[in-house]
C-alpha positions as CSV (number, residue, x, y, z in Angstrom):
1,X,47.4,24.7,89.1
2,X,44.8,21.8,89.7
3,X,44.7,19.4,86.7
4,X,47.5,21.0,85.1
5,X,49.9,18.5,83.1
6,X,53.5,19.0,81.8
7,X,52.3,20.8,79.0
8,X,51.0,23.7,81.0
9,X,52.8,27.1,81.0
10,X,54.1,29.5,77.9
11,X,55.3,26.6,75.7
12,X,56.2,24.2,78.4
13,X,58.3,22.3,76.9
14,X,59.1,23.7,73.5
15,X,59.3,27.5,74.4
16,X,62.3,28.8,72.8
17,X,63.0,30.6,75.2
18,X,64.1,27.5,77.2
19,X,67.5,27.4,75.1
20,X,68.7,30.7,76.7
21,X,68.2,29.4,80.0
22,X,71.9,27.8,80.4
23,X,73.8,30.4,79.4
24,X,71.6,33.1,81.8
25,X,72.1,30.8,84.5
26,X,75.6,30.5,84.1
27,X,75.3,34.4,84.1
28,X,74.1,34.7,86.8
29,X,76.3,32.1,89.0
30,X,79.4,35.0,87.6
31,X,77.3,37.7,89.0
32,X,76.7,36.1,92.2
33,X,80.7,35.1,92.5
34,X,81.6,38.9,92.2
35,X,79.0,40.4,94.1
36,X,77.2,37.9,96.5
37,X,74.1,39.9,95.3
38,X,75.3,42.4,98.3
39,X,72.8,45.4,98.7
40,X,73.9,48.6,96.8
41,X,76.1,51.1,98.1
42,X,73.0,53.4,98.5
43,X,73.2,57.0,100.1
44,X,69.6,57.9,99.3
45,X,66.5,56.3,100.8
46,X,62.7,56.2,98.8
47,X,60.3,56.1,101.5
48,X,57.4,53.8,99.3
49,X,53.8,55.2,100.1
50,X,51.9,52.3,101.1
51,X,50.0,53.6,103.5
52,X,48.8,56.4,100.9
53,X,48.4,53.5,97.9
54,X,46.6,51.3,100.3
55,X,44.2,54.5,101.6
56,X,43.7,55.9,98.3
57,X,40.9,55.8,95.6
58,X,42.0,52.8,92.9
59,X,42.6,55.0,89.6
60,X,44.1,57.5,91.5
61,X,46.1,55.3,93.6
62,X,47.1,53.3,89.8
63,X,49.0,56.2,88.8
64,X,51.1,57.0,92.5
65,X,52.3,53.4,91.8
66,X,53.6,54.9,87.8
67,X,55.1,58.0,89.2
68,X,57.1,56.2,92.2
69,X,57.9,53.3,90.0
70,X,59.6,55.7,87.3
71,X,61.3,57.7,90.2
72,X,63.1,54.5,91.1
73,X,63.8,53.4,88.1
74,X,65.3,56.9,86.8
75,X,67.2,56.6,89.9
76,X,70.4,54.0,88.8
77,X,70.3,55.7,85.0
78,X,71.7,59.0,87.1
79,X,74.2,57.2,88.8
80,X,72.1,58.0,92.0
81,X,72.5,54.8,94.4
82,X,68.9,54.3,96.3
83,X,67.2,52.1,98.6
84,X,63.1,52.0,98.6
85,X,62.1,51.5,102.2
86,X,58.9,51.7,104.0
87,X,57.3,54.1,106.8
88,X,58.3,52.0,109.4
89,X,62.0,51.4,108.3
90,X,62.5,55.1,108.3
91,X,60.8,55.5,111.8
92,X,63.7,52.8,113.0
93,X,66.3,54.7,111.8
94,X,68.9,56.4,114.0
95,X,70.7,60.0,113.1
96,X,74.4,60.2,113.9
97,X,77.0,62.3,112.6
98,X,75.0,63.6,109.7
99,X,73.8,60.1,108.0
100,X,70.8,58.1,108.9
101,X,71.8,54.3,110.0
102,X,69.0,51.9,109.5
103,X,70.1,48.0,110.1
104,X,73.4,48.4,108.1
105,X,72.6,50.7,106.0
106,X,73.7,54.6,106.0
107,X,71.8,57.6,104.2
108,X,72.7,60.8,103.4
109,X,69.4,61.8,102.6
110,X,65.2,60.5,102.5
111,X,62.9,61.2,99.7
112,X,59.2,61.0,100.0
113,X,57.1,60.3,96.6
114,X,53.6,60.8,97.3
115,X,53.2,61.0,101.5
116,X,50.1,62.4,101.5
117,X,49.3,59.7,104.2
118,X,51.9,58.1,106.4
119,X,52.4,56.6,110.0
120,X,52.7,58.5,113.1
121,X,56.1,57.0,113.8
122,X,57.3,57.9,110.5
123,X,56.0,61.7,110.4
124,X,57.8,62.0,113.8
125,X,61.1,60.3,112.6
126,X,60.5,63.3,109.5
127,X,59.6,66.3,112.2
128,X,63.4,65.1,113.7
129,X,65.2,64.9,111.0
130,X,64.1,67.9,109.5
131,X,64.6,69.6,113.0
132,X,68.6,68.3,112.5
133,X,68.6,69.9,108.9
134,X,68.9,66.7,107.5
135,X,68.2,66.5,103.9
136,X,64.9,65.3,103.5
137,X,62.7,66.0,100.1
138,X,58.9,65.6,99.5
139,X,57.9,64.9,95.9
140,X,54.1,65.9,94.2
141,X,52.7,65.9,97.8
142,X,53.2,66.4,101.7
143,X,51.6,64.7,104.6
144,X,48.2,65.6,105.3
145,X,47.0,62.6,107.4
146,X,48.3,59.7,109.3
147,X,47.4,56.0,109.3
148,X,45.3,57.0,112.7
149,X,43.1,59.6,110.3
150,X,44.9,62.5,112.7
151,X,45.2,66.1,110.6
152,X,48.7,67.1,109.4
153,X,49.6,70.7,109.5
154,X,53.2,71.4,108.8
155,X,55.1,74.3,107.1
156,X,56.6,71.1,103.9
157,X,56.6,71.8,100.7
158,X,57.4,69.8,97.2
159,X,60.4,69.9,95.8
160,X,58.6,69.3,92.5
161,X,55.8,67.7,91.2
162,X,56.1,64.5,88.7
163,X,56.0,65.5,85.1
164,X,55.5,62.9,82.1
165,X,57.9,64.3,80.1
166,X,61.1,62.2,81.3
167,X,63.7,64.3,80.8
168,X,61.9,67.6,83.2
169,X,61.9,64.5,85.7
170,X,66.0,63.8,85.6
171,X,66.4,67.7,85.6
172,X,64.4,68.2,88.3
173,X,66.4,65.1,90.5
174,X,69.5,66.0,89.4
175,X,68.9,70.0,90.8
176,X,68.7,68.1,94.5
177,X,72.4,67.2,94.0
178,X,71.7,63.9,95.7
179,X,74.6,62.3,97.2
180,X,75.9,59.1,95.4
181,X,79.0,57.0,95.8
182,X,79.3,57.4,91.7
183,X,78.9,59.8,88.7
184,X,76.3,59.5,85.8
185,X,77.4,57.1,82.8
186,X,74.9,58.3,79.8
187,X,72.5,55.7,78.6
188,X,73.2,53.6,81.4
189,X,71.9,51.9,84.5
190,X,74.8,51.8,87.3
191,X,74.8,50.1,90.5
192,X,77.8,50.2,93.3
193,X,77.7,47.3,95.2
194,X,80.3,46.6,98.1
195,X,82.6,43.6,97.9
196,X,83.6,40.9,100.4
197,X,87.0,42.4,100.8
198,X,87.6,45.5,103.1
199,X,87.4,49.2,100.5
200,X,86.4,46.7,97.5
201,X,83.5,47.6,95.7
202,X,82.0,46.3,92.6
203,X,80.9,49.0,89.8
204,X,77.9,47.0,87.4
205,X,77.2,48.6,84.1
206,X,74.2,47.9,82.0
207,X,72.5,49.8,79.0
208,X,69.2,51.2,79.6
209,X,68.0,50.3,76.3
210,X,68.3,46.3,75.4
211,X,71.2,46.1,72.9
212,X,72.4,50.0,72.6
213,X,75.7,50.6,73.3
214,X,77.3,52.7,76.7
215,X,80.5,53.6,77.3
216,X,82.8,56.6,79.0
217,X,84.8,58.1,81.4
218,X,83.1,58.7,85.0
219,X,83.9,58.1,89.1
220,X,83.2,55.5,91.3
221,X,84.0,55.8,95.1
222,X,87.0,58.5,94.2
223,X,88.5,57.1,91.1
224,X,88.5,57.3,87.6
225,X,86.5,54.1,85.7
226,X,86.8,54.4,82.1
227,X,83.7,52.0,81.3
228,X,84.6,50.2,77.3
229,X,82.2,50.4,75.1
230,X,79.3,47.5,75.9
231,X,76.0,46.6,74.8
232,X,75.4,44.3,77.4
233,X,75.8,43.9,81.2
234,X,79.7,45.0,82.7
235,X,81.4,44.8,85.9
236,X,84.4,46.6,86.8
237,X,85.9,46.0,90.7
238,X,87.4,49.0,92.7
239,X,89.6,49.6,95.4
240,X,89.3,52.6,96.9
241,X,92.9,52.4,98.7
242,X,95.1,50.8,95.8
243,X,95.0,50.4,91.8
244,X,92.8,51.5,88.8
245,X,89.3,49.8,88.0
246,X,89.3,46.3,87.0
247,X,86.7,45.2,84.6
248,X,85.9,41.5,85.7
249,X,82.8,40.7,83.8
């Protein structure tokens, strides 16, 4: 910021905040030592509407953002292991043997939050997949026009239509029996993130609410994890070929 000095910013330099910084960096530089920040383990693909956000009237458009944003974030508190990608991603994607490779990714299936308006490349890359009974699920709205302003007429439906009440929105992803690499862990947000080591995978654990405290028995890439009671962030490592789960972290 022009003109600024060294005492601009929240506090700068006084903010206590600035005492915590040590140990979350040191936090993070375990993290990063386990899982190399490695993308998730994610069978499910999000298919973000930008092109209907970025066509769409400004209060209206205010609350798409909301719904998506709390579909994705519901996602990793049902165990469900998702990627958010956009039209074009999806339209790049290649079908074989029943999962959807895009870069070095693979899906099992594609969810579409609000695609009232999407590319013509990506509404064709839908029209195939569908045709190859791949699973593919619409949420609150369908296509009805492309990016070009071309009509949409198709036989899609919704699967179901965002609700505020939280719970009717778990309920209603959970009936899709999405595919995911892990089981549910109440309370928690879980991520499955593969390691640097051939069928090594990294299982993270972290309460949804700050400070409450998670625990259980649930799978993880075939076996067992019994997760100890935590109130904080966990990481358990997992060989799919040999041994039990390891917490690390």
């Amino acid at each position: 910021v022009l003109g600024a000095d060294r005492n601009f910013g929240p506090g700068f330099p006084d903010h206590e905040s600035w005492a915590l910084s040590a140990g979350f960096n040191e936090r993070n530089r375990r993290v990063l030592g386990l899982t190399q920040f490695n993308l998730p383990a994610a069978q499910v693909a999000i298919v973000y509407p930008n092109p209907s956000i970025i066509t769409g009237w400004g209060p209206q458009t205010y609350h798409t953002v909301l719904e998506v944003d709390r579909l994705i974030g519901v996602m990793p508190a049902l165990g469900i292991q998702a990627d958010v990608i956009s039209n074009d991603l999806l339209a790049s994607g290649r079908l074989e043997k029943g999962e959807l490779f895009i870069h070095e990714q693979r899906y099992r299936a594609v969810i579409l939050p609000c695609a009232k308006v999407i590319t013509p490349e990506c509404l064709a890359a839908v029209e195939i997949l569908k045709k190859k009974r791949f699973p593919v699920y619409f949420i609150n709205d369908i296509p009805l026009l492309t990016t070009e302003g071309r009509k949409i007429r198709t036989d899609f439906e919704p699967v179901f239509r965002f609700q505020p009440d939280v719970a009717a929105l778990k309920s209603s992803i959970q009936a899709l029996e999405l595919p995911s690499p892990c089981t549910g862990l109440e309370g928690a947000y879980l991520n499955v993130i593969p390691g640097s080591l051939k069928n090594e995978y990294f299982l993270t654990v972290m309460p949804v609410k700050p400070g409450a405290t998670v625990g259980g028995i649930m799978k993880c890439m075939g076996k067992i994890v019994a997760v100890k009671k935590t109130s904080q962030l966990s990481i358990y490592r997992i060989h799919t070929k040999k041994g039990d789960a390891v917490r690390v972290f």
